[in-house]
C-alpha positions in Angstrom: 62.5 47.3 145.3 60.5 50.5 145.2 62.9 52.2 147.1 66.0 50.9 145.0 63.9 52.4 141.9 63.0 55.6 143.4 66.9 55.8 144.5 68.5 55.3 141.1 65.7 57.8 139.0 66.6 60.2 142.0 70.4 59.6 140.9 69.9 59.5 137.3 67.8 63.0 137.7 70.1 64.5 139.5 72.6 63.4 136.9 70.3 64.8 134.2 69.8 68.0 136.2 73.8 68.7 136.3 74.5 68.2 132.9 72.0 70.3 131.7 73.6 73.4 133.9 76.9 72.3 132.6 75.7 72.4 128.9 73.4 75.8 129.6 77.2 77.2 130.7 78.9 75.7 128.0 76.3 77.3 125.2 76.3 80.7 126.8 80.1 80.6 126.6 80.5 79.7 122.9 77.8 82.6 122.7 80.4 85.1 124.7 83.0 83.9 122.3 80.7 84.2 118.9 79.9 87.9 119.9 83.6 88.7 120.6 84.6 86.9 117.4 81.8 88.6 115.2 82.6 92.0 116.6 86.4 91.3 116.1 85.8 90.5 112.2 83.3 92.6 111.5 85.7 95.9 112.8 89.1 94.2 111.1 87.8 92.8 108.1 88.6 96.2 105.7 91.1 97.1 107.4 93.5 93.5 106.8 92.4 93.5 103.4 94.1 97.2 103.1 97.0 95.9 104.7 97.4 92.7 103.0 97.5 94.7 100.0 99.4 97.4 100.9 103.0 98.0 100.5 104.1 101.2 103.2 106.9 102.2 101.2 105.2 105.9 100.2 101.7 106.7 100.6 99.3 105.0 102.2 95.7 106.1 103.8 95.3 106.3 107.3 91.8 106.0 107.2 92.0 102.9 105.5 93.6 102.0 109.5 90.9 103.3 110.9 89.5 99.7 111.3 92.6 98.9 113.5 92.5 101.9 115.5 88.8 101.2 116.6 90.1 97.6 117.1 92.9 99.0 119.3 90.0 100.7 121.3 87.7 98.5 122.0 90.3 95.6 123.5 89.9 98.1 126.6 86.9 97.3 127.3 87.3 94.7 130.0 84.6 92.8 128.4 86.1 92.1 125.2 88.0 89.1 125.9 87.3 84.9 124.6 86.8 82.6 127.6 88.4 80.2 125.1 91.8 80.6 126.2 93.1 79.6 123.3 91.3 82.5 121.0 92.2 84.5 124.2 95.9 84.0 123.6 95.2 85.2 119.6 93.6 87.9 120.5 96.3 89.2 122.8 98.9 88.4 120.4 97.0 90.6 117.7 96.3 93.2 119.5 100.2 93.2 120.5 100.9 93.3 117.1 98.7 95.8 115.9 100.0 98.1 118.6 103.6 97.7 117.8 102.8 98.2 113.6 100.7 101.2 114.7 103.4 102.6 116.9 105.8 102.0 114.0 103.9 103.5 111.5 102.9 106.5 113.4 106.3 107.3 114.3 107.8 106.9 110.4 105.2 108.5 108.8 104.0 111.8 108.3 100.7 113.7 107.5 100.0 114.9 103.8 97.3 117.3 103.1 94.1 116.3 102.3 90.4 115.0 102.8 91.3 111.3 103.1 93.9 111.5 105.4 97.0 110.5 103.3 99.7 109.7 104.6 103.8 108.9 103.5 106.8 107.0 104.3 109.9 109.0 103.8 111.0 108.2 99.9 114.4 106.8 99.4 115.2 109.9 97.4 114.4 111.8 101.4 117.1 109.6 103.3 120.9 109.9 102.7 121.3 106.4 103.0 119.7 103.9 100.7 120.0 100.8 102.6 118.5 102.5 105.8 114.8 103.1 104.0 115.0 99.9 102.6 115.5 99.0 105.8 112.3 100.2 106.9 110.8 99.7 104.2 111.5 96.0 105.3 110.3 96.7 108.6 106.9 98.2 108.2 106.2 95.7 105.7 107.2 92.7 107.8 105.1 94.3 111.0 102.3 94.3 108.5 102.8 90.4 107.3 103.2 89.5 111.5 100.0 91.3 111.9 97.9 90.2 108.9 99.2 86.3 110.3 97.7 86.7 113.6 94.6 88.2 111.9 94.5 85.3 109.7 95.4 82.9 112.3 92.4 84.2 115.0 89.9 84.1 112.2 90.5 80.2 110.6 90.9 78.8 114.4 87.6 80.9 115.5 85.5 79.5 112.4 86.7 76.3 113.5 86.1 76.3 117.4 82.9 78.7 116.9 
């Protein structure tokens, strides 16, 4: 009997002993992923609030973007990735987005003078055609909307799995 007792508290501690590794993991983890996620808002926050609001059909600051841009910069640090695969997926698709609406914008847009870095879209009155700017107009404003979704999809799903 004493050795049937002393067999099945050595099993059940040994049991005891795994989970807690397992859950030590699992905490430091959700950690990784809270730090990534707190860092990811915290740098975005302004920035998607600008953009929400924002209509690039004329002037817009590009330091209001400046949010994005140190976003941009900081997915290359190899550290700066969710184990979660899930968030891991949203965070790639964002920063795909962000690149392409960033390429976009920097490509259509040009520099005005000034401290607060202004910025324009070609007016209508600029193009020959009026149904090409609208047509950008379009674009840039729907690059925006895809980008201020995956924002807005990254942050409800992280509150929830964080």
């Amino acid at each position: 009997m004493d050795v049937l007792q002393w067999a099945v508290t050595t099993i059940v501690g040994i049991f005891g002993i795994l989970i807690g590794r397992a859950w030590q993991k699992h905490d430091r983890r959700l950690e990784k992923d809270r730090e990534i996620y707190s860092k990811l808002r915290n740098t975005l926050k302004i920035t998607m609030e600008y953009i929400r609001e924002e209509s690039f059909e004329g002037v817009f600051s590009w330091q209001e973007l400046e949010g994005l841009n140190r976003f941009l910069h900081m997915n290359e640090d190899p550290e700066f990735f969710f184990l979660d695969s899930s968030l891991e997926k949203m965070r790639k698709d964002l920063v795909q987005d962000a690149k392409i609406f960033m390429h976009r914008l920097g490509i259509e847009s040009f520099r005005l003078p000034g401290d607060d870095k202004p910025a324009s879209i070609p007016q209508s009155h600029d193009f020959n055609d009026l149904e090409k700017w609208k047509q950008l107009r379009d674009e840039l404003n729907g690059l925006a909307d895809k980008l201020c979704v995956s924002y807005n999809t990254i942050i409800s799903e992280g509150r929830k799995r964080l």
